[in-house]
PDBQT receptor file of N, H, CA, C and O in Angstrom, charges set to zero:
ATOM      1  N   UNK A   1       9.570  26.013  23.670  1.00  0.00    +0.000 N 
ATOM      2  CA  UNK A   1       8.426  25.467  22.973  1.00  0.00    +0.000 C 
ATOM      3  C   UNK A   1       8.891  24.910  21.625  1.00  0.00    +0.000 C 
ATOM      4  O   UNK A   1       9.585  25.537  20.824  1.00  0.00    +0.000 OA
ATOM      5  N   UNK A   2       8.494  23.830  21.482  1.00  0.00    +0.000 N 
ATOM      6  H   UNK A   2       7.930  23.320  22.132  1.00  0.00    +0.000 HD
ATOM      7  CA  UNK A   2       8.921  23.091  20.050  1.00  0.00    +0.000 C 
ATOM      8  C   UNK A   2       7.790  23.063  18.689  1.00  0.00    +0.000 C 
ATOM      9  O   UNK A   2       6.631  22.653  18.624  1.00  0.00    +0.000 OA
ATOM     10  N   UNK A   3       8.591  23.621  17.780  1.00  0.00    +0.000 N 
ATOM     11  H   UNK A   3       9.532  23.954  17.832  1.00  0.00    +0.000 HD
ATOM     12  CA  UNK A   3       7.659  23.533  16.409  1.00  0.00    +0.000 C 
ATOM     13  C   UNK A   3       7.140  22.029  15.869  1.00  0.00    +0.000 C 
ATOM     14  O   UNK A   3       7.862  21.096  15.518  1.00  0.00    +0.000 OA
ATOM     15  N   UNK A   4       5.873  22.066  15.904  1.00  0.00    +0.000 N 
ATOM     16  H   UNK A   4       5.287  22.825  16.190  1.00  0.00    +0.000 HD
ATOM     17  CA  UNK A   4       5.455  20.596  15.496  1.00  0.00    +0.000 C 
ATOM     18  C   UNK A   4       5.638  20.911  14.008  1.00  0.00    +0.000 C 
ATOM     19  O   UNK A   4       5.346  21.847  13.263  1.00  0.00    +0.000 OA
ATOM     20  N   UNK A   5       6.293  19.636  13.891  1.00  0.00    +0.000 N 
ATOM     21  H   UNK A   5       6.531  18.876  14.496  1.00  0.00    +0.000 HD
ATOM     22  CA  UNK A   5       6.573  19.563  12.013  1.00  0.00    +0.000 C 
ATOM     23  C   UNK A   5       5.568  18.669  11.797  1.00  0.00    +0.000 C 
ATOM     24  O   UNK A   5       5.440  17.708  12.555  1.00  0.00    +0.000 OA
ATOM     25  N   UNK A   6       4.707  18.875  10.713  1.00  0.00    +0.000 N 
ATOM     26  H   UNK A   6       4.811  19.656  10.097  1.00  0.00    +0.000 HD
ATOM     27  CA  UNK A   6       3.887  17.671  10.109  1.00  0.00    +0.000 C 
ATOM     28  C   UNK A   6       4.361  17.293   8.894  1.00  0.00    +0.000 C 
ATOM     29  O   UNK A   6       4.301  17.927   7.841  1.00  0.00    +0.000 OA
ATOM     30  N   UNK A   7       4.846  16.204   9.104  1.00  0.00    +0.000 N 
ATOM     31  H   UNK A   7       4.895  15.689   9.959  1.00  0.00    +0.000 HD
ATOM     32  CA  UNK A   7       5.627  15.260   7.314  1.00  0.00    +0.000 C 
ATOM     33  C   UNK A   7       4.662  14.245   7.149  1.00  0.00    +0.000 C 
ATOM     34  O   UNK A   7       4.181  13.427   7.934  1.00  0.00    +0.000 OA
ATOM     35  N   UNK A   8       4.393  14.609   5.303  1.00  0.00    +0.000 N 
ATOM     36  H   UNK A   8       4.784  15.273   4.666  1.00  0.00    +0.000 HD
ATOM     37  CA  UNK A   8       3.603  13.576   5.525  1.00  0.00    +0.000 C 
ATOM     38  C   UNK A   8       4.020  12.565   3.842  1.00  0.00    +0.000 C 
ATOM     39  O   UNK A   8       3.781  12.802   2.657  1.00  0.00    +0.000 OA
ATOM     40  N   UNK A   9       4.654  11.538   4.490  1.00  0.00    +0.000 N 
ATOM     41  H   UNK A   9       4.848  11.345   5.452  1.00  0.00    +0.000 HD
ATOM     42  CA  UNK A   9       5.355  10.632   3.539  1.00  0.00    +0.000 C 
ATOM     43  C   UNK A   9       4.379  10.286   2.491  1.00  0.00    +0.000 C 
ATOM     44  O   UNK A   9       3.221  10.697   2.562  1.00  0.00    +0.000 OA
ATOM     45  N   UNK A  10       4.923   9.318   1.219  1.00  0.00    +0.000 N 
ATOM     46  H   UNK A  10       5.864   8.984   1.161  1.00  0.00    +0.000 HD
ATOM     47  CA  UNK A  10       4.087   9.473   0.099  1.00  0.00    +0.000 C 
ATOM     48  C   UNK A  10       5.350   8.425  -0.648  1.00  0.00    +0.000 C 
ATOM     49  O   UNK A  10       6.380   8.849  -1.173  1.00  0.00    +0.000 OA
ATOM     50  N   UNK A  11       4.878   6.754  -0.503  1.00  0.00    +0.000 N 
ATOM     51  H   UNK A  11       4.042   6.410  -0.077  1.00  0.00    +0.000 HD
ATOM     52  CA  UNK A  11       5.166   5.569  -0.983  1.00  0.00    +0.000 C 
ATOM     53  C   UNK A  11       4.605   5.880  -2.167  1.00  0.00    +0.000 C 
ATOM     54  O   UNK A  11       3.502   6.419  -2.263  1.00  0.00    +0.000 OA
ATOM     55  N   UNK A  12       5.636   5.422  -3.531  1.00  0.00    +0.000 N 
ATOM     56  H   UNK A  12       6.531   4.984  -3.452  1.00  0.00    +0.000 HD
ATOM     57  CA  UNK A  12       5.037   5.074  -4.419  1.00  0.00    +0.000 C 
ATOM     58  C   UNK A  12       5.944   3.917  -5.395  1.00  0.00    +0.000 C 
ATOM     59  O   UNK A  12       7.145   3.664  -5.490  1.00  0.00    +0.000 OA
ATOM     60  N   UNK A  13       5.117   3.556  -5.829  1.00  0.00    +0.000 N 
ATOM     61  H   UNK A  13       4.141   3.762  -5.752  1.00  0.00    +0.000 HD
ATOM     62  CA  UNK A  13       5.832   2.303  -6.530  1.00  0.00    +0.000 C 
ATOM     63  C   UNK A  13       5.972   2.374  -7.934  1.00  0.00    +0.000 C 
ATOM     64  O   UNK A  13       5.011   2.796  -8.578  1.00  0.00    +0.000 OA
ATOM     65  N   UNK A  14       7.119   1.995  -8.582  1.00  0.00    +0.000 N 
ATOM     66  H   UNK A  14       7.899   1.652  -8.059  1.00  0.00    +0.000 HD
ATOM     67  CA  UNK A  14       6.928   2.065  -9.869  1.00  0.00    +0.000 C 
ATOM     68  C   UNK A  14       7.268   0.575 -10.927  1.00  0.00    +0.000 C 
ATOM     69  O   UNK A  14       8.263  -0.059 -11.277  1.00  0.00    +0.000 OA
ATOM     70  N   UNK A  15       6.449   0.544 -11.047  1.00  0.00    +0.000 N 
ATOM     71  H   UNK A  15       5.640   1.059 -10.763  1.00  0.00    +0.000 HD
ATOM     72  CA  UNK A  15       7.086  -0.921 -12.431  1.00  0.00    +0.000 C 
ATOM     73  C   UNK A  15       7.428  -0.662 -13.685  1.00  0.00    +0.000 C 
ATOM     74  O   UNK A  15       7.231   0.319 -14.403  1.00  0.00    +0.000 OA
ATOM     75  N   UNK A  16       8.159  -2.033 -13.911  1.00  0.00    +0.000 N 
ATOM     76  H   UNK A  16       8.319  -2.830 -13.328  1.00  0.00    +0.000 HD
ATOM     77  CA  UNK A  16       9.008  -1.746 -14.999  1.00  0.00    +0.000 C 
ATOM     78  C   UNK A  16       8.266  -2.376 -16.100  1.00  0.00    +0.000 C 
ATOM     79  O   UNK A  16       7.520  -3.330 -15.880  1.00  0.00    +0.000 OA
ATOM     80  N   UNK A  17       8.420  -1.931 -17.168  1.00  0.00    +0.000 N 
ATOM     81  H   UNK A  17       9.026  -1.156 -17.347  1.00  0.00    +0.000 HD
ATOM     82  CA  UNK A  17       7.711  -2.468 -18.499  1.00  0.00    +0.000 C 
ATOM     83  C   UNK A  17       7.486  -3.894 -18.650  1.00  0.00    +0.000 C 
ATOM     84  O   UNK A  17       6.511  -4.395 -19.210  1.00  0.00    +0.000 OA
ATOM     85  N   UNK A  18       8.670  -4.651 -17.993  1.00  0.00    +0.000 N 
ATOM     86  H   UNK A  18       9.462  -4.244 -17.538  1.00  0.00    +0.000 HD
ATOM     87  CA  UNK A  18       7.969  -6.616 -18.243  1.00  0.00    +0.000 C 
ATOM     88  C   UNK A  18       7.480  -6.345 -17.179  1.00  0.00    +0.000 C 
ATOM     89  O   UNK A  18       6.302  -6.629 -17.394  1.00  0.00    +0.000 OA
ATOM     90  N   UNK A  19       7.545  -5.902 -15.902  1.00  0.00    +0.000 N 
ATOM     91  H   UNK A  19       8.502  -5.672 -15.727  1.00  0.00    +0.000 HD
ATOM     92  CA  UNK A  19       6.038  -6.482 -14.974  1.00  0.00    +0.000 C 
ATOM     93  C   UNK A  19       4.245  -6.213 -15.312  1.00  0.00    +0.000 C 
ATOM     94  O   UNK A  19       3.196  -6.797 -15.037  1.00  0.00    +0.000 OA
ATOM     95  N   UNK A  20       4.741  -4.728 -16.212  1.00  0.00    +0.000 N 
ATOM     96  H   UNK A  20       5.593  -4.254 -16.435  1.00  0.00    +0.000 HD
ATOM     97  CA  UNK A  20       3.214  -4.515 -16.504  1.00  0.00    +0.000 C 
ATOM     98  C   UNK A  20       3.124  -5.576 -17.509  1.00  0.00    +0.000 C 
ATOM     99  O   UNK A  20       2.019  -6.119 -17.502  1.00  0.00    +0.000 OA
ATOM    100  N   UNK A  21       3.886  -6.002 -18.304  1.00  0.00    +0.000 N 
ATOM    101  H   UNK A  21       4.783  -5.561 -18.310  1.00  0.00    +0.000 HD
ATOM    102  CA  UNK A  21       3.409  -6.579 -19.467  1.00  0.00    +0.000 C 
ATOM    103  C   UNK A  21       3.061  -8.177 -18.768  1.00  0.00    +0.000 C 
ATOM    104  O   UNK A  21       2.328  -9.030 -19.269  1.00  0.00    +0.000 OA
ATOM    105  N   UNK A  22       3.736  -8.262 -17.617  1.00  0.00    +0.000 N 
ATOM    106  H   UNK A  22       4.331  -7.569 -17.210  1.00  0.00    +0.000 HD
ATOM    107  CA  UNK A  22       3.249  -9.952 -17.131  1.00  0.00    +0.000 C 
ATOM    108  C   UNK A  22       2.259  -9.642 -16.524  1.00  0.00    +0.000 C 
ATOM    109  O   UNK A  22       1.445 -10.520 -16.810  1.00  0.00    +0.000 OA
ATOM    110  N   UNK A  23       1.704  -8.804 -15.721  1.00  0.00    +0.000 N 
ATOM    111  H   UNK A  23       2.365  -8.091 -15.488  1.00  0.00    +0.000 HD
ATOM    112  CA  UNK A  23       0.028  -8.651 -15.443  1.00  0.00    +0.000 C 
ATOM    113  C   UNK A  23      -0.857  -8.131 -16.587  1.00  0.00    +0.000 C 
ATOM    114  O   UNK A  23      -2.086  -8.073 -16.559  1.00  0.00    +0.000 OA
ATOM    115  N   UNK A  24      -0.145  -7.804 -17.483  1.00  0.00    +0.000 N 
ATOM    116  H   UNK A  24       0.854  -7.852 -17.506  1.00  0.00    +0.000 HD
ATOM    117  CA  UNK A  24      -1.349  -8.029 -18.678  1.00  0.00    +0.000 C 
ATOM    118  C   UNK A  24      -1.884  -9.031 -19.177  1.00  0.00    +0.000 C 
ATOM    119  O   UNK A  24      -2.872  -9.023 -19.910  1.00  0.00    +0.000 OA
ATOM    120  N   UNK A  25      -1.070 -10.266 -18.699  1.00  0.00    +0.000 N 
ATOM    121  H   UNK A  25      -0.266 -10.272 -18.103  1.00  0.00    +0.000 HD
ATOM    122  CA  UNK A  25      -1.891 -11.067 -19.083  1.00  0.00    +0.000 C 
ATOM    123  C   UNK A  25      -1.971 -12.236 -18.421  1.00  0.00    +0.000 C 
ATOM    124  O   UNK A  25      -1.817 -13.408 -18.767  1.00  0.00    +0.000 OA
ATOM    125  N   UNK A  26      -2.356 -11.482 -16.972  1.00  0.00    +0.000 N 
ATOM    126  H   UNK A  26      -2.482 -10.530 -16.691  1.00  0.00    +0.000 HD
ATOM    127  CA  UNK A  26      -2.127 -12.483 -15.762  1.00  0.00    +0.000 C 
ATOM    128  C   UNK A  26      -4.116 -12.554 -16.104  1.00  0.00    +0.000 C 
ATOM    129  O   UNK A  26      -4.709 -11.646 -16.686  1.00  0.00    +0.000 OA
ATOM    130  N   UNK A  27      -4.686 -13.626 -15.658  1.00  0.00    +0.000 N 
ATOM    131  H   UNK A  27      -4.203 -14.364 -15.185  1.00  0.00    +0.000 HD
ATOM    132  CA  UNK A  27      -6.446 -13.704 -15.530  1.00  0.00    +0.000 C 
ATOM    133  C   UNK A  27      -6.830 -12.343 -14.678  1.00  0.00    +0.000 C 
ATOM    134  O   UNK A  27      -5.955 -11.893 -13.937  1.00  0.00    +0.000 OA
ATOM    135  N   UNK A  28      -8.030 -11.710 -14.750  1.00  0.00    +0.000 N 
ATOM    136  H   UNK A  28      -8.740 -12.076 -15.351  1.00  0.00    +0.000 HD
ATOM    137  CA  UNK A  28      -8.437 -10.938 -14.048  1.00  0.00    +0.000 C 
ATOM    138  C   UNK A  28      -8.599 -11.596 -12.233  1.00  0.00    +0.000 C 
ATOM    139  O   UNK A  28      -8.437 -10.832 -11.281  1.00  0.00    +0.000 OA
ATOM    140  N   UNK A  29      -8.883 -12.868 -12.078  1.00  0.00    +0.000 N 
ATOM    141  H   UNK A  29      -9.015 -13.488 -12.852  1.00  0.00    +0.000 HD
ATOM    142  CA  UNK A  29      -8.968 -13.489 -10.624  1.00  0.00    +0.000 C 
ATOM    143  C   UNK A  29      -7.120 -13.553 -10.474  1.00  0.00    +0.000 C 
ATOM    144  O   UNK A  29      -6.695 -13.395  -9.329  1.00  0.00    +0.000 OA
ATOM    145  N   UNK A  30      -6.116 -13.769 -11.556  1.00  0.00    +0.000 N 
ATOM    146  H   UNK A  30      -6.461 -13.897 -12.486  1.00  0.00    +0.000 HD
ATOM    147  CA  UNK A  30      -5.284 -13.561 -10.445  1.00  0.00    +0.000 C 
ATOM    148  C   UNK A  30      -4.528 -12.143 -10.323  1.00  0.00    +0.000 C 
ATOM    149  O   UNK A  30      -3.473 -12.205  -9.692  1.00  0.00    +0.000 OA
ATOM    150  N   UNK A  31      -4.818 -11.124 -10.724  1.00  0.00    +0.000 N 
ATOM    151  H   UNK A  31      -5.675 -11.073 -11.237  1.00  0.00    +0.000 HD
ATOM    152  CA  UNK A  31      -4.626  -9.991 -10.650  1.00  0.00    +0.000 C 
ATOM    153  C   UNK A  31      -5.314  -9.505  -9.207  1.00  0.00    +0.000 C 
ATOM    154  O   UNK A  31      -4.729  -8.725  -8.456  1.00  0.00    +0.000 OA
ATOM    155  N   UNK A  32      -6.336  -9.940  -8.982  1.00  0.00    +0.000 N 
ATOM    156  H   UNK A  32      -6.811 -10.574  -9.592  1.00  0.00    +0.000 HD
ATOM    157  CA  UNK A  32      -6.661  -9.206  -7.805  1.00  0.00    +0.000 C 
ATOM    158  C   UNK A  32      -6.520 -10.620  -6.681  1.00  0.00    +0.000 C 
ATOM    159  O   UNK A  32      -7.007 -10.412  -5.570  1.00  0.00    +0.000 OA
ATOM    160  N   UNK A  33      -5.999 -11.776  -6.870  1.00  0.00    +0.000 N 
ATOM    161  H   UNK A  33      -5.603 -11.945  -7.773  1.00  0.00    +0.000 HD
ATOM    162  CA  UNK A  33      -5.379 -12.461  -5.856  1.00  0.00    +0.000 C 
ATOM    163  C   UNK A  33      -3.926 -11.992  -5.484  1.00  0.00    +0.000 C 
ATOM    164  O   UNK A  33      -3.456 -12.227  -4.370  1.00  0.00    +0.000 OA
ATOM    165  N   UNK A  34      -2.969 -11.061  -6.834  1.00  0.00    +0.000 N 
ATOM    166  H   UNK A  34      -3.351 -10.870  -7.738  1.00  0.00    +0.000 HD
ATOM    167  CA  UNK A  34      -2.176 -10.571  -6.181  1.00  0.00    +0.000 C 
ATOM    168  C   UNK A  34      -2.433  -9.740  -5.594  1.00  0.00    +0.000 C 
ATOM    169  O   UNK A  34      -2.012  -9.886  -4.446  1.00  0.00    +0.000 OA
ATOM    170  N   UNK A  35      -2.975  -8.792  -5.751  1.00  0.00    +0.000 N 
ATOM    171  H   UNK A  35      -3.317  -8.674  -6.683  1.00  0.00    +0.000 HD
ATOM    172  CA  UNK A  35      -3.321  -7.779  -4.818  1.00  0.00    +0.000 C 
ATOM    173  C   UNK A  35      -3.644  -7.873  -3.440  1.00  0.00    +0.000 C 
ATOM    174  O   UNK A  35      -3.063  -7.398  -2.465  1.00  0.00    +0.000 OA
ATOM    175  N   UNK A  36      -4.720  -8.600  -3.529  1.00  0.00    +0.000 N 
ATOM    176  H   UNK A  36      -5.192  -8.986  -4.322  1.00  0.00    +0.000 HD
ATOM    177  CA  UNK A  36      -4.849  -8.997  -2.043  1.00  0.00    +0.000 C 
ATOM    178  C   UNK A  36      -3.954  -9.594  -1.404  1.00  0.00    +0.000 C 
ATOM    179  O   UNK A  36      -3.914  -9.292  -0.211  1.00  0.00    +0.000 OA
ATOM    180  N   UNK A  37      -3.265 -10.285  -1.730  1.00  0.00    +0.000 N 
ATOM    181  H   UNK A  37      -3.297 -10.531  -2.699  1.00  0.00    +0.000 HD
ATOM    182  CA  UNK A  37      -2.027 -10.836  -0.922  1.00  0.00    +0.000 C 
ATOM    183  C   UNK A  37      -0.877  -9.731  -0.812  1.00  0.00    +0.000 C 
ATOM    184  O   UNK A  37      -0.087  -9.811   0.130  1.00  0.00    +0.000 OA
ATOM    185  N   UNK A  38      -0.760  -8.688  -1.763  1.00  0.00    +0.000 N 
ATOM    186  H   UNK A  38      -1.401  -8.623  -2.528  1.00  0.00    +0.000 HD
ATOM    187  CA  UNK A  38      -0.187  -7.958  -1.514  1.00  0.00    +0.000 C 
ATOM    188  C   UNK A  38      -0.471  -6.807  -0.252  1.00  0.00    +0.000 C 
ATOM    189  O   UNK A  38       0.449  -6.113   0.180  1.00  0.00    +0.000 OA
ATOM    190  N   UNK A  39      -1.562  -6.733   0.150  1.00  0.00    +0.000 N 
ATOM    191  H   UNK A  39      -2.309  -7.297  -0.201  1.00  0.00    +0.000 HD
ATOM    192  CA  UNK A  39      -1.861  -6.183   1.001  1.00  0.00    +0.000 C 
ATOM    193  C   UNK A  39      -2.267  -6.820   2.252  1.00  0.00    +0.000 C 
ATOM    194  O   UNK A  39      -2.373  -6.203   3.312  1.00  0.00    +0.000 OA
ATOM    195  N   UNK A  40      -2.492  -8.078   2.104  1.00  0.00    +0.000 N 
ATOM    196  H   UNK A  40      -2.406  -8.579   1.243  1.00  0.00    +0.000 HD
ATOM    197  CA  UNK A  40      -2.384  -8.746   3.508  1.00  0.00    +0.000 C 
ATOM    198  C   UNK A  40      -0.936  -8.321   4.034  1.00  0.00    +0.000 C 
ATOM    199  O   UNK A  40      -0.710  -7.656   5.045  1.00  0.00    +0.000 OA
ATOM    200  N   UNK A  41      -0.099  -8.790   3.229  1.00  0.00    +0.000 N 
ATOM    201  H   UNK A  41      -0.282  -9.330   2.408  1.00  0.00    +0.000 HD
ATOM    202  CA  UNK A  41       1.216  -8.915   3.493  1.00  0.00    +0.000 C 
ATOM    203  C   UNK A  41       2.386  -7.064   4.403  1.00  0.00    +0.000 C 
ATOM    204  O   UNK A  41       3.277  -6.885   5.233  1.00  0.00    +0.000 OA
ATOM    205  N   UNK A  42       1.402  -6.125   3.361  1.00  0.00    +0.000 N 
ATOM    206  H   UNK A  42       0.678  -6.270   2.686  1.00  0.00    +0.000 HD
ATOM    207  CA  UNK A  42       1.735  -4.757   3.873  1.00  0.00    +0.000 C 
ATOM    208  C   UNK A  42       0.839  -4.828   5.334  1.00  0.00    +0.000 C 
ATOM    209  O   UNK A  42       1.489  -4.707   6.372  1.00  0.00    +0.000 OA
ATOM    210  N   UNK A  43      -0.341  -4.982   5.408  1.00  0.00    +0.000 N 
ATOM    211  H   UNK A  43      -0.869  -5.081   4.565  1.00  0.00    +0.000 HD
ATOM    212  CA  UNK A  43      -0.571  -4.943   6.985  1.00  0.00    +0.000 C 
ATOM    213  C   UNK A  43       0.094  -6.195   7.819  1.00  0.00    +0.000 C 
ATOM    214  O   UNK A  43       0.316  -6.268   9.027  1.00  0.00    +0.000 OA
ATOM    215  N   UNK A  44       0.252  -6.809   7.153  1.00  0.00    +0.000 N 
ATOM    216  H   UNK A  44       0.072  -6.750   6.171  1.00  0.00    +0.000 HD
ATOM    217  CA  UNK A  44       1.374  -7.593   8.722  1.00  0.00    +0.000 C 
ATOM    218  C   UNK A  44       2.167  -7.405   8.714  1.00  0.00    +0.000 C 
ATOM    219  O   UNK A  44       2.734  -7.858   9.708  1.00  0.00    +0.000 OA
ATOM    220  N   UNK A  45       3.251  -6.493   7.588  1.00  0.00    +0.000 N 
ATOM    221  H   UNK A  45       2.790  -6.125   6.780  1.00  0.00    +0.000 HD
ATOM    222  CA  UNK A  45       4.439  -6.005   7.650  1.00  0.00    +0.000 C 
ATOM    223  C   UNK A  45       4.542  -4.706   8.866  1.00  0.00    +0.000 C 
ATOM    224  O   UNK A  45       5.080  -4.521   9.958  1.00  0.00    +0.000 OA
ATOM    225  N   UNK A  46       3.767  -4.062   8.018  1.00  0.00    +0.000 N 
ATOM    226  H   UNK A  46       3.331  -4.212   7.131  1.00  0.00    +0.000 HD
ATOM    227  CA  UNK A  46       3.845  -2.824   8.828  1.00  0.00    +0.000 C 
ATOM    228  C   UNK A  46       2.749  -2.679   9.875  1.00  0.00    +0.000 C 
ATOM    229  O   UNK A  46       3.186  -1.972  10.783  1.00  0.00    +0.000 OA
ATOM    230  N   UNK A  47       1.732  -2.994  10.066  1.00  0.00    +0.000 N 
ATOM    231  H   UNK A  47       1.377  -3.569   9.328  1.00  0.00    +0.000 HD
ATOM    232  CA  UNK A  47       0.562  -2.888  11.256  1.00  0.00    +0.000 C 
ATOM    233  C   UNK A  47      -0.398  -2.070  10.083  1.00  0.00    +0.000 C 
ATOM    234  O   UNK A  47      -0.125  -1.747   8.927  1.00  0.00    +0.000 OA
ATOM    235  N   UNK A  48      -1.218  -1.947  10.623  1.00  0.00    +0.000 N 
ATOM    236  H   UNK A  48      -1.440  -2.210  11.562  1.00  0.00    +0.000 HD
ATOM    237  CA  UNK A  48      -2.532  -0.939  10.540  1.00  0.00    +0.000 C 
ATOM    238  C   UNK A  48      -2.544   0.452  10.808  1.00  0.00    +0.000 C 
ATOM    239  O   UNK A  48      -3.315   1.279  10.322  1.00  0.00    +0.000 OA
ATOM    240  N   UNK A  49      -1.303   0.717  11.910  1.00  0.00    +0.000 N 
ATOM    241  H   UNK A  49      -0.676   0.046  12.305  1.00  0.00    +0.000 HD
ATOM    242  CA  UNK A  49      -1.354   1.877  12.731  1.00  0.00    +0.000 C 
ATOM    243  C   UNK A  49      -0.101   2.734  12.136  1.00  0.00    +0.000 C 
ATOM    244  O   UNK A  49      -0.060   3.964  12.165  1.00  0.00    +0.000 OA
ATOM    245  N   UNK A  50       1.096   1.749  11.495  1.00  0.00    +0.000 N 
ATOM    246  H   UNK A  50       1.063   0.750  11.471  1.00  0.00    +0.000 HD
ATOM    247  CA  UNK A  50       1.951   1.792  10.731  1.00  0.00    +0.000 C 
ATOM    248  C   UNK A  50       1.353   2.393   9.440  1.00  0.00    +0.000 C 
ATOM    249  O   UNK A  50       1.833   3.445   9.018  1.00  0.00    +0.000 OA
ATOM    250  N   UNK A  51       0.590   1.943   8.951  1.00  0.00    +0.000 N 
ATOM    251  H   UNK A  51       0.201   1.088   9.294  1.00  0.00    +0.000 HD
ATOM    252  CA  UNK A  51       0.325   1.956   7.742  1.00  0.00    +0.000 C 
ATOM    253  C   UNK A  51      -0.567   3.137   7.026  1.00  0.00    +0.000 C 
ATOM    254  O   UNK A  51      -0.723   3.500   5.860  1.00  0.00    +0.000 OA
ATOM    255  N   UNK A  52      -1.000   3.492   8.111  1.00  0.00    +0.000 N 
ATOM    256  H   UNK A  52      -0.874   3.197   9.058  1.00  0.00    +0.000 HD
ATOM    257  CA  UNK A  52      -1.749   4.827   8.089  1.00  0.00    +0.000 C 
ATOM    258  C   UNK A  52      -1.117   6.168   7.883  1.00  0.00    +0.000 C 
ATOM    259  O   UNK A  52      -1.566   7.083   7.192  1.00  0.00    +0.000 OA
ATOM    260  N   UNK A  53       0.132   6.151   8.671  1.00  0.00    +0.000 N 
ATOM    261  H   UNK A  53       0.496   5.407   9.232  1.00  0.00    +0.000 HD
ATOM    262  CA  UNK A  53       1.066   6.992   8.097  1.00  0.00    +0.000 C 
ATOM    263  C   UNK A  53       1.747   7.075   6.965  1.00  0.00    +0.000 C 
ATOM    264  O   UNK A  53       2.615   7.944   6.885  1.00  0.00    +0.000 OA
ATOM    265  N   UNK A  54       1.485   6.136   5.783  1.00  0.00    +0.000 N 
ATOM    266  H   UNK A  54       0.780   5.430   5.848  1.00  0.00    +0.000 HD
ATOM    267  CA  UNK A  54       2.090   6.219   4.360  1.00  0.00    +0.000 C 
ATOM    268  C   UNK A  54       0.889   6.084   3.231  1.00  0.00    +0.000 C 
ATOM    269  O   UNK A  54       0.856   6.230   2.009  1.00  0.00    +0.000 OA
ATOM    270  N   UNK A  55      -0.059   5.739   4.222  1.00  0.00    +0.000 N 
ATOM    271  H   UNK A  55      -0.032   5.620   5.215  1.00  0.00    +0.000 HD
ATOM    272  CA  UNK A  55      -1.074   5.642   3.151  1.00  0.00    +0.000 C 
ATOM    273  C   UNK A  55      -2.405   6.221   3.401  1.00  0.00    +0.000 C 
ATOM    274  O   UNK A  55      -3.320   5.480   3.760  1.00  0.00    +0.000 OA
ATOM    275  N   UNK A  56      -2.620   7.710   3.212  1.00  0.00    +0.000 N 
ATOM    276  H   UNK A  56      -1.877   8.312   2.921  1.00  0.00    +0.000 HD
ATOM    277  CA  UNK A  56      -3.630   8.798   3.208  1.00  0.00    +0.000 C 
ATOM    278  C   UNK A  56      -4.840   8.179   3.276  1.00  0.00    +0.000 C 
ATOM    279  O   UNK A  56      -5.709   8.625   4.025  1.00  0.00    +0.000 OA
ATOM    280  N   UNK A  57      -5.067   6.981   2.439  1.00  0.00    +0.000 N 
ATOM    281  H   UNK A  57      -4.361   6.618   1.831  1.00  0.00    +0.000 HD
ATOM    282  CA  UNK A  57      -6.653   6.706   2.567  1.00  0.00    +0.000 C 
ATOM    283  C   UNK A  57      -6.902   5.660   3.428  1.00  0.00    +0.000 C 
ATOM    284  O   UNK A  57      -7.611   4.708   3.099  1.00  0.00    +0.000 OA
ATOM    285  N   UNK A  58      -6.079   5.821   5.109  1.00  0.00    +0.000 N 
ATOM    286  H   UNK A  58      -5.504   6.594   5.376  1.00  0.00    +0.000 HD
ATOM    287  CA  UNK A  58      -6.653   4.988   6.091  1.00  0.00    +0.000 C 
ATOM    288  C   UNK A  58      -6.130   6.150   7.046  1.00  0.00    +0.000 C 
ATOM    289  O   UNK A  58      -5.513   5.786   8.047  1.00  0.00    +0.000 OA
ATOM    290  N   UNK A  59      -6.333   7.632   6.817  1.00  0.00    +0.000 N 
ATOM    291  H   UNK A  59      -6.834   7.928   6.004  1.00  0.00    +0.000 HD
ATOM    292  CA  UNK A  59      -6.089   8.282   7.799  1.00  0.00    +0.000 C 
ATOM    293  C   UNK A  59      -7.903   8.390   8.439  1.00  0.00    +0.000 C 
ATOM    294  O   UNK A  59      -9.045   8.496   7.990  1.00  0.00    +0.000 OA
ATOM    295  N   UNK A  60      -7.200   8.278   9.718  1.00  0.00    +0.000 N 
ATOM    296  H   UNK A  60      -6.273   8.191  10.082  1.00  0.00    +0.000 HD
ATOM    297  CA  UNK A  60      -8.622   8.418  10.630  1.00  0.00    +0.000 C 
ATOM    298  C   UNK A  60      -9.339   7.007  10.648  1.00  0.00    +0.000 C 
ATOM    299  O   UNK A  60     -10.214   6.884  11.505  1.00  0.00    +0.000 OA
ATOM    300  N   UNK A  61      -9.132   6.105   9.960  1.00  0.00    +0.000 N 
ATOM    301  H   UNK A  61      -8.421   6.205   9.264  1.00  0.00    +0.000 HD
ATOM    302  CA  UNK A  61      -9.778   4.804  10.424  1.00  0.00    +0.000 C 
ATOM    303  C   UNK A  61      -8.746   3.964  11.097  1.00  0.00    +0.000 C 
ATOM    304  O   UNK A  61      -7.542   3.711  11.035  1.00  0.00    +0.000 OA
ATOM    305  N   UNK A  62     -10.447   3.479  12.166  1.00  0.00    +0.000 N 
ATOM    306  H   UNK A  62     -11.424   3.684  12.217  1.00  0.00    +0.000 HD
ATOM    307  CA  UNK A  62     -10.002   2.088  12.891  1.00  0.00    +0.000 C 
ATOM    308  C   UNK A  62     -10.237   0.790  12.630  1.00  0.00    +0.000 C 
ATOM    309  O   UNK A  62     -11.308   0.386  12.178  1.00  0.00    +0.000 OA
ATOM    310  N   UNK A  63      -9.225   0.041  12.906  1.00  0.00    +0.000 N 
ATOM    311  H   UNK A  63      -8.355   0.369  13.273  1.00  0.00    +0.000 HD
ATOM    312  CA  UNK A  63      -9.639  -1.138  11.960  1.00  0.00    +0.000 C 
ATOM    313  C   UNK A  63     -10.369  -2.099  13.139  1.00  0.00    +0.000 C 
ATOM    314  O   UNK A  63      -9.956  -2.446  14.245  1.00  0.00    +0.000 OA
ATOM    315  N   UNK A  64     -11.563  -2.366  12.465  1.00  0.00    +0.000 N 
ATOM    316  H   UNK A  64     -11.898  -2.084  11.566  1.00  0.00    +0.000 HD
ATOM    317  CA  UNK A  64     -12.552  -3.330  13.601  1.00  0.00    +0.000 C 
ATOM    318  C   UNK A  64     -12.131  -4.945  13.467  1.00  0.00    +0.000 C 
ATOM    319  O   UNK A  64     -12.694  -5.790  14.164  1.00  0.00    +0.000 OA
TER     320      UNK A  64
């Protein structure tokens, strides 16, 4: 009988002092145009189903 291990990974990112300082004074519309592109880009990198495993707040959802 085999021990189920549950690991549960934990991505985190860190920036460096000129990137915060170049989104400080990026417009508020393109701050969250990066974002969103940044996350288009993580779900077609990794899937949806992928992605759930590094990132806690899409455990248990399906994406419609």
């Amino acid at each position: 009988m085999k021990k189920s291990k549950s690991r549960e990974t934990e991505i985190i990112q860190y920036f460096s002092k000129e990137k915060i300082e170049e989104f400080r004074h990026m417009s508020a519309r393109a701050r969250l145009q990066w974002l969103e592109d940044a996350n288009a880009f993580i779900n077609k990198a990794l899937g949806f189903k992928r992605r759930m495993v590094f990132d806690k707040r899409f455990k248990g959802v399906e994406k419609t």
